[in-house]
N, C-alpha and C positions, 0 to 999 in steps of 0.2 A: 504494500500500500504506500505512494506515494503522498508525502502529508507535509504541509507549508503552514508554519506559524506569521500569528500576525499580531503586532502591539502596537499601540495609540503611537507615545515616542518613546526614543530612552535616551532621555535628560536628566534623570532622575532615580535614585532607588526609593522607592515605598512598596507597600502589600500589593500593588499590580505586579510589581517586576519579581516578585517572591513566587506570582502566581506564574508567569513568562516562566520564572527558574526550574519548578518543576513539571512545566511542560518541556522543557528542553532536557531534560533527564530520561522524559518518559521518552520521548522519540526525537535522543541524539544529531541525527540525522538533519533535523528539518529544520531548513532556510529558514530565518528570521525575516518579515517584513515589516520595515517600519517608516513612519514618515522623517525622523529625525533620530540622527544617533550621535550621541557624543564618548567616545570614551573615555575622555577626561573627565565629565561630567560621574558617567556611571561607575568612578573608581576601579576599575579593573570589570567590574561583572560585564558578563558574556563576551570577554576578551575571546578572540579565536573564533567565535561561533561568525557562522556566514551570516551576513549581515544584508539587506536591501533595503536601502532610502530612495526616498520619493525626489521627485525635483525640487522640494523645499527647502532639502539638504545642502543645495547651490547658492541659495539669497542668502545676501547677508545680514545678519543679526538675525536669523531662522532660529537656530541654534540659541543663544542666550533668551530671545522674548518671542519665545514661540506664540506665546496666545495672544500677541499682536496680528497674526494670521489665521485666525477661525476661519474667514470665507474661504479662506484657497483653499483648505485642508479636503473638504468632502470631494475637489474635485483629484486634490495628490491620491488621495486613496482610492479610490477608481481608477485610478490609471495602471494599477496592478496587475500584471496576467495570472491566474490563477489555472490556468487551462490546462497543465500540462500534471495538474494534482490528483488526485484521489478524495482528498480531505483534506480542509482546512481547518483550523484551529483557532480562533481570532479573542483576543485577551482585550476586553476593550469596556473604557470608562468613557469615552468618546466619540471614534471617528471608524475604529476600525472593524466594529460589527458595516459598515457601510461599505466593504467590499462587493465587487461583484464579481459572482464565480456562472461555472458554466451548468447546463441541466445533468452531465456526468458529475460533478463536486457537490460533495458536502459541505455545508458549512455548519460548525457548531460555533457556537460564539458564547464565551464566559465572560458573563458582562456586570460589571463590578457596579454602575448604576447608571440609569440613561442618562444622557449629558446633562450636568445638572448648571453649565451656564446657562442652556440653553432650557429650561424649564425652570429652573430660577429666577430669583430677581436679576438680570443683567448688572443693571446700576450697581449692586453689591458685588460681584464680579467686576466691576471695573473698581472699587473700591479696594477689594482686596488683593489688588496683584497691580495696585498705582499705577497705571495707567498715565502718559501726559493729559490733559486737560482735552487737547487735539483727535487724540484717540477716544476717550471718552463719550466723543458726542458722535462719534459713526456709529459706535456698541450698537447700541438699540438694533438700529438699520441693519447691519451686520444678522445681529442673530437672528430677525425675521426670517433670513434667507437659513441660517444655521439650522432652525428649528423647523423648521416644513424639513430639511432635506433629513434630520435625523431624524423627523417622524417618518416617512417612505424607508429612509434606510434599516429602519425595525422591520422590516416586514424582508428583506433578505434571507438574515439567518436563516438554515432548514432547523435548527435548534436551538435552543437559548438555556444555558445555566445559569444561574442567580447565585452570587456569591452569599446573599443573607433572605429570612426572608422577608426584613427589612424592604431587600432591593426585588427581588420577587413582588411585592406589592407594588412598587415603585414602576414596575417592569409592565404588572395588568394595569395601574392606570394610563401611564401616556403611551406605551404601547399597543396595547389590545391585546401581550403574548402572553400564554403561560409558559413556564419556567420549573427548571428543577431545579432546587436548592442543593448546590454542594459551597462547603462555607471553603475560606483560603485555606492553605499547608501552614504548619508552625513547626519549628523544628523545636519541638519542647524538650524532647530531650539533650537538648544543647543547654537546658536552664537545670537548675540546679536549687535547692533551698537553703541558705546559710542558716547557720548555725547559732549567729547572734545576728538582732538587728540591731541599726545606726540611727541616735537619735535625729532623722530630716524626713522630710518627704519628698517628691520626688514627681517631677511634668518631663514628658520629655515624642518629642519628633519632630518636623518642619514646621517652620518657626513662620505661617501662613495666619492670617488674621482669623477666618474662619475655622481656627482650633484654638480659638479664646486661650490662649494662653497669658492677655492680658489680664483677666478675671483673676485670674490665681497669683498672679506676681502680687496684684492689688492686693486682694485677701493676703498675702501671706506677709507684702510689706506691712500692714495694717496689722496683723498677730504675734507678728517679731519670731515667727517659729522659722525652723530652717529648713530653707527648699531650693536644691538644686534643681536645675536647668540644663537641659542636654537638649542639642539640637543646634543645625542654624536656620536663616529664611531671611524674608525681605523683614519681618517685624524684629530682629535681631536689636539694631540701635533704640528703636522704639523702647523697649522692654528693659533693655539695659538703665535706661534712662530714670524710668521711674521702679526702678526698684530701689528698695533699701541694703541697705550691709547683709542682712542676715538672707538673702538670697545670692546665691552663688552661680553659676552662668559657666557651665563648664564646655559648651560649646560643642562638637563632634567629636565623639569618642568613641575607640574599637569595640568591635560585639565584644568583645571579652568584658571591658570597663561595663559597658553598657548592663552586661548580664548581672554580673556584680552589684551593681545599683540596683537595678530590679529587684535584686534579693536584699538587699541590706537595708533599704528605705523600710520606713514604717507604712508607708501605703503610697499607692499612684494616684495620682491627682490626673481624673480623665473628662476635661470639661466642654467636650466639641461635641459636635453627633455625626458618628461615622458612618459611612455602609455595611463595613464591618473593621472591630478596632484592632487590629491586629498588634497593638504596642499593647494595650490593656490584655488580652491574651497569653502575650509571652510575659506581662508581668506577674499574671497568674500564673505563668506554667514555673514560674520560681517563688511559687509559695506568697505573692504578696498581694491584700487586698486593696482593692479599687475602692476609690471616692468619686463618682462618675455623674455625671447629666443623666438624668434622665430620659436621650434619645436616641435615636437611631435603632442602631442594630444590638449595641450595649444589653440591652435589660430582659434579650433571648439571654444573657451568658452569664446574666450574673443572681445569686440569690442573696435578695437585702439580709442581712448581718449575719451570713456563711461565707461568703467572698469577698462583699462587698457593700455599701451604703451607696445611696442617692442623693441627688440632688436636684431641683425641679426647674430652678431658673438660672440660664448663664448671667449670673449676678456675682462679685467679689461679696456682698453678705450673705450669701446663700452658701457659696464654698465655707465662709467664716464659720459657720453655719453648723456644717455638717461635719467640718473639721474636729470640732468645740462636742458633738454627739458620738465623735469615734474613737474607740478603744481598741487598739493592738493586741491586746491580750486577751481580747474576744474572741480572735480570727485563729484556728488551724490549718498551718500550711502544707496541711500535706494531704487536707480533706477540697484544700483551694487549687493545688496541684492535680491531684485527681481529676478534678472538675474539668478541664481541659486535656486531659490528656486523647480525649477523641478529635482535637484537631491537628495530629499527629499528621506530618507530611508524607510519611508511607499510604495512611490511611488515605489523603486525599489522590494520591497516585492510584491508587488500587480502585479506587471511585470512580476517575475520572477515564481509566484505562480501559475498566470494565464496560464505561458508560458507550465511551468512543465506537468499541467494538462492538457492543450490541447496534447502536444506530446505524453504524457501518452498515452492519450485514442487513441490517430493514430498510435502509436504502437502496441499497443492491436490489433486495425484493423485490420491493417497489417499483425498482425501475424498470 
């Protein structure tokens, strides 16, 4: 079976490129398609793998301010030949469920959430990723054209997996699909549960406005308690700014470091709403309970005061809040490790392999 992977870009590592990573395990082999690729950007991951960019690859500043270019993207990603495949694979928060293949190709498409600039507030997407002032007043215009084509482009896929069923839901409204829920890979047994925990708490991933990490520097400048900070992003200086001494800002740190914290903090502070949170996750799979929003995909994964406590409004007195009602020595880590250990990256291989290969062969049917 000839089979061709496809991801939105890679400029970046998060839970989609974790998701790209263990599809590129399952089937070694297959070409990566992507609209932009940096490898300096993506730190070494998927060095070596065969790689294919779109013509967007060529403009300049592509690359750095990619989502200055929404309109062009639905037509880079068509431009793709897909013909010479069996099956496609398409990992997409975006652009690249919107491939077109031929009436022999499959397409399955694990789709992390329909574009959510473009079912969104706009205005808030230009907010959060500062935008000139210039750029700002096309958005709108722009996404009219964005959103009709990702609406048509739902209707491609021959399948659709839903990372949460968060996005499942997400999926049957502006879509019209149904979806099977397989949730991301966690390599849990990469974590580990210390031994002693460190008096701080603990935020930590891309340093983006829309994962309120303002909220928390607030609340914790305002408590005087100690909360480290891992990550960078455009709100980097922001944040620095108004913190106080008793927050520390350790910036990009190895998984190793990374793991460590996870386990040694007295709890993760999770105050965004994700598709699905894959940092909250892995700071469960080392033993430590979440302080978390209330939304998203979050509150399938967590059980109030076994795992983890709630929070109702992204508010700095609400964190204050819930911080002030939590007890460490409440929480069992190894009953909060357990908890997740079915989002085991084997497990979602064996899911996803299984899945492949049955649709496979009912397409074949089919046809």
């Amino acid at each position: 079976m000839r089979i061709a992977l496809v991801h939105d870009y890679l400029v970046q590592n998060g839970g989609a490129e974790k998701v790209l990573e263990a599809f590129c395990e399952l089937f070694p082999d297959a070409p990566i398609y992507t609209l932009i690729y940096s490898e300096k950007l993506m730190h070494g991951s998927f060095a070596g793998k065969d790689i294919r960019t779109s013509f967007l690859q060529k403009i300049p500043f592509a690359i750095m301010r990619h989502r200055i270019f929404p309109q062009f993207m639905p037509f880079a990603i068509e431009q793709f030949d897909f013909s010479d495949y069996d099956l496609v694979l398409s990992d997409s928060s975006s652009f690249a469920k919107g491939i077109i293949t031929g009436v022999d190709t499959l397409h399955i498409s694990y789709i992390h959430t329909p574009m959510r600039f473009a079912w969104d507030d706009c205005q808030k997407y230009t907010r959060d990723f500062s935008f000139p002032s210039c750029v700002k007043k096309l958005v709108p215009f722009a996404m009219n054209y964005v959103r009709l084509w990702d609406r048509s482009s739902a209707d491609r896929p021959d399948r659709i997996i839903a990372n949460s069923h968060f996005i499942a839901r997400r999926i049957k409204k502006y879509y019209k699909r149904d979806s099977l829920v397989i949730n991301p890979p966690i390599d849990v047994h990469d974590f580990a549960i210390s031994p002693e925990k460190k008096n701080y708490f603990l935020v930590s991933g891309r340093m983006m406005a829309y994962k309120r990490f303002d909220i928390v520097v607030e609340a914790f400048s305002r408590m005087g308690l100690a909360l480290k900070v891992i990550g960078r992003g455009p709100e980097f200086g922001k944040l620095k700014k108004m913190a106080k001494s008793n927050v520390e800002f350790l910036g990009r740190v190895s998984d190793e470091e990374l793991r460590q914290h996870f386990a040694q903090c007295q709890a993760l502070i999770f105050p965004q709403e994700e598709d699905f949170g894959i940092t909250a996750i892995e700071a469960m799979a080392a033993g430590t309970p979440l302080i978390a929003y209330r939304g998203g995909d979050i509150p399938e994964h967590v059980e109030e005061g076994k795992t983890g406590i709630f929070f109702d409004e992204q508010t700095a007195e609400s964190i204050m809040a819930a911080v002030k009602k939590f007890d460490a020595a409440h929480y069992d880590a190894h009953y909060i490790r357990n908890s997740v250990l079915k989002f085991d990256k084997s497990l979602f291989k064996a899911k996803i392999k299984d899945y492949v290969e049955r649709e496979y062969n009912l397409f074949k049917e089919e046809g």
